[in-house]
C-alpha positions in Angstrom: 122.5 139.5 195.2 120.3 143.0 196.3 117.2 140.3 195.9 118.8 137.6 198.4 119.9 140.3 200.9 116.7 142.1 200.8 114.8 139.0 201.2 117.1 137.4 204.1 116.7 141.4 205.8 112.9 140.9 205.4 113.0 137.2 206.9 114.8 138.7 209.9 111.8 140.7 211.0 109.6 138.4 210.1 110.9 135.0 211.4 107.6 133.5 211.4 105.4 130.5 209.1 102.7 132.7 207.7 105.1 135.0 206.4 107.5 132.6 204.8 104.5 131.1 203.3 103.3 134.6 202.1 106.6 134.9 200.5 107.8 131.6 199.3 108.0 132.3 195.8 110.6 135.3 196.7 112.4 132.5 198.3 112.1 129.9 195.9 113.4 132.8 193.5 116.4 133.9 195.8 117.6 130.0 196.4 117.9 129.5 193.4 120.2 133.2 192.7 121.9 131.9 195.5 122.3 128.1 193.7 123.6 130.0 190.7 126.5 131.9 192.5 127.7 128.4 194.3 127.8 127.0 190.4 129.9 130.3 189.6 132.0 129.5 192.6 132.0 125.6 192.3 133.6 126.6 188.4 136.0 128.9 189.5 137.5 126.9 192.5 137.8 123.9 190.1 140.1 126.0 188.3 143.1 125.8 190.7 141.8 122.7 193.7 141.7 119.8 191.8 140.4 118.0 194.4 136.7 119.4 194.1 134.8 117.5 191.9 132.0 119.0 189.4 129.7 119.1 191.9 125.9 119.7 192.0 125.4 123.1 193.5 122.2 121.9 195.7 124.7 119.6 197.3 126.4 122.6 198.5 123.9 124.8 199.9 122.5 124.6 203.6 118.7 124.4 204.4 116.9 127.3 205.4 114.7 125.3 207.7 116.3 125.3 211.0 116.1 122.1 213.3 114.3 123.4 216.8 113.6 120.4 218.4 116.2 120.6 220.8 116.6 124.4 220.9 115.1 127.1 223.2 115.2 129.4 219.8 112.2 127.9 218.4 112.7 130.6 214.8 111.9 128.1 212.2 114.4 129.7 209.3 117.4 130.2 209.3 118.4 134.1 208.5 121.5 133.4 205.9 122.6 131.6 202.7 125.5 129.6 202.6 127.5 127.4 200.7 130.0 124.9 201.6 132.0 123.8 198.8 134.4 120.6 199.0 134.9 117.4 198.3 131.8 115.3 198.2 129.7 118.0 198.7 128.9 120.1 202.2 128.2 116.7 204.1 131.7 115.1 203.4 133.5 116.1 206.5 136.5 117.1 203.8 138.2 121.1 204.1 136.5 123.2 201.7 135.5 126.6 201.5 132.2 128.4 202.6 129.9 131.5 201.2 127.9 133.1 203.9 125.1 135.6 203.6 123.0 137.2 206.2 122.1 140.7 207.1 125.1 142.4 208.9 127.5 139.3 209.1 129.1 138.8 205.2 131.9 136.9 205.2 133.6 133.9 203.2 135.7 131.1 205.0 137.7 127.5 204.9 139.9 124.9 206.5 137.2 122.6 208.9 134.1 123.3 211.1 133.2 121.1 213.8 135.1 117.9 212.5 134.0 114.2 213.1 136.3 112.8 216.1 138.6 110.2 213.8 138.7 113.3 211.7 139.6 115.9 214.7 142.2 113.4 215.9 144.1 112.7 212.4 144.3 116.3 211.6 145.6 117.3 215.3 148.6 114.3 214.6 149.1 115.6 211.1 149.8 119.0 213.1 152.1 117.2 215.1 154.1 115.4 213.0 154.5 118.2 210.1 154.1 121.2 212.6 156.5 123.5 210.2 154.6 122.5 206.9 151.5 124.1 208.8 153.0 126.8 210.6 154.5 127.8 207.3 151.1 127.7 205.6 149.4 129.6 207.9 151.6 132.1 209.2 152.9 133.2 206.1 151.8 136.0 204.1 149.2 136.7 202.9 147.2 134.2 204.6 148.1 135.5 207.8 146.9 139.2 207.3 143.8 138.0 205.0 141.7 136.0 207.3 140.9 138.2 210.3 138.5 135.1 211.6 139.0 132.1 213.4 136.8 129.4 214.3 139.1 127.3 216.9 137.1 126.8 219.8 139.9 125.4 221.5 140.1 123.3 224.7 141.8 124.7 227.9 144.1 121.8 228.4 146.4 119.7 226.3 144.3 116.9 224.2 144.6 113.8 225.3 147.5 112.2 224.0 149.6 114.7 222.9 152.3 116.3 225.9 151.0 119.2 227.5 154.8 120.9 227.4 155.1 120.8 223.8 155.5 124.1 222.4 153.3 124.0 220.0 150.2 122.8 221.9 148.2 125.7 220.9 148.1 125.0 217.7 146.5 121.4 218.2 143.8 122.5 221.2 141.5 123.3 218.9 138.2 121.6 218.1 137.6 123.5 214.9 140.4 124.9 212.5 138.3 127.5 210.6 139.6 130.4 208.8 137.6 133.5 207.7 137.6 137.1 206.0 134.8 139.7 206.5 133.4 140.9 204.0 131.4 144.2 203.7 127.8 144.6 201.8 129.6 146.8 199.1 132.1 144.1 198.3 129.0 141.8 198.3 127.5 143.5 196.1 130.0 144.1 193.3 130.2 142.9 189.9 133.7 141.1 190.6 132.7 139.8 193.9 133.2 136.3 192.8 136.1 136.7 191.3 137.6 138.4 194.0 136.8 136.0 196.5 137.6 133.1 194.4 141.3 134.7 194.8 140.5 134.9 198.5 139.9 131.0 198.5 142.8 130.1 196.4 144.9 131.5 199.4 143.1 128.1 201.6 144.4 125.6 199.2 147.3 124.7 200.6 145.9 124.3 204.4 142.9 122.8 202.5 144.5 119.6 201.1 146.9 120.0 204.1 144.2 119.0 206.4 142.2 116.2 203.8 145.5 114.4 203.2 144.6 113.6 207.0 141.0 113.3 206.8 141.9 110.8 203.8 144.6 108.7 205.8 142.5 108.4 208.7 139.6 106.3 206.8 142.5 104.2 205.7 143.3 102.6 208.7 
């Protein structure tokens, strides 16, 4: 992991072709570390979701090469590693749970990011019609107290549909229904960091599967 971080630290300053180029056998080294800890994670999250298949680790890990054609940051690499592992691989749309790596912003995460529409609007009527199976997942302890991140993005009004007076409407405003811990670079960087954060992702099973039994039913209809 030093190799990865130092590299990624190095890419940072140096956001530019001719020194990727220069270096591209430390990356081609350093992706493939980084393809070796997804397999370690893939193995031990198999251990307790049996809903994640044996899956290839390169179908897990995002592209360095950032897509600038219709960005004003016209950086050609990406600054992190990351992993997303679920169902069918990082492209599935399923919950799953993610490894990111970048210089000064460690942290792993699960639940959904940025969900396709039909997926949005099952998971938001899943909420709705089971709201103290979720609430219960997520405000217990110690799911609660362990993910101090949220990736919501939530809308400022009711979504359509759903009655603007219910109670609970918070809980379904949101476009994304991420949930993170921080990490720091010494818990990175230690020998049982895997193991550790496996434990930290065994904690997302439950809203996991909570949220793919509705991603499932909706491609059912």
């Amino acid at each position: 992991m030093k190799d990865i971080l130092q590299f990624l630290k190095e890419l940072d300053l140096n956001n530019e072709r001719a020194w990727f180029d220069a270096n591209r056998s430390r990356y081609e080294k350093t992706k493939k570390d980084f393809l070796d800890i997804t397999a370690s994670f893939i193995d031990e999250i198999r251990k307790f979701d049996v809903e994640v298949p044996l899956l290839q680790p390169k179908d897990c890990m995002f592209r360095i090469f950032r897509d600038v054609r219709f960005s004003n940051d016209k950086r050609p690499f990406k600054t992190n590693y990351g992993s997303y592992i679920a169902r069918g691989g990082r492209k599935s749309g399923f919950a799953g749970y993610y490894i990111h790596v970048q210089p000064g912003e460690y942290f792993i995460s699960g639940g959904v990011y940025m969900p396709l529409p039909e997926h949005l609007a099952a998971i938001r009527q899943e909420i709705y019609y089971h709201t103290d199976e979720y609430r219960q997942i997520i405000e217990k302890e110690p799911f609660q107290s362990t993910f101090d991140q949220h990736y919501f993005d939530p809308l400022k009004t009711a979504p359509k549909g759903f009655p603007k007076d219910w109670e609970h409407i918070s809980l379904i405003k949101n476009r994304s229904f991420g949930f993170g811990k921080s990490l720091t670079e010494k818990e990175l960087l230690a020998d049982d960091f895997i193991e550790k954060s496996a434990q930290i992702f065994r904690l997302l099973l439950p809203v996991n599967h909570f949220f793919n039994r509705a991603i499932e039913d909706s491609g059912k209809d």
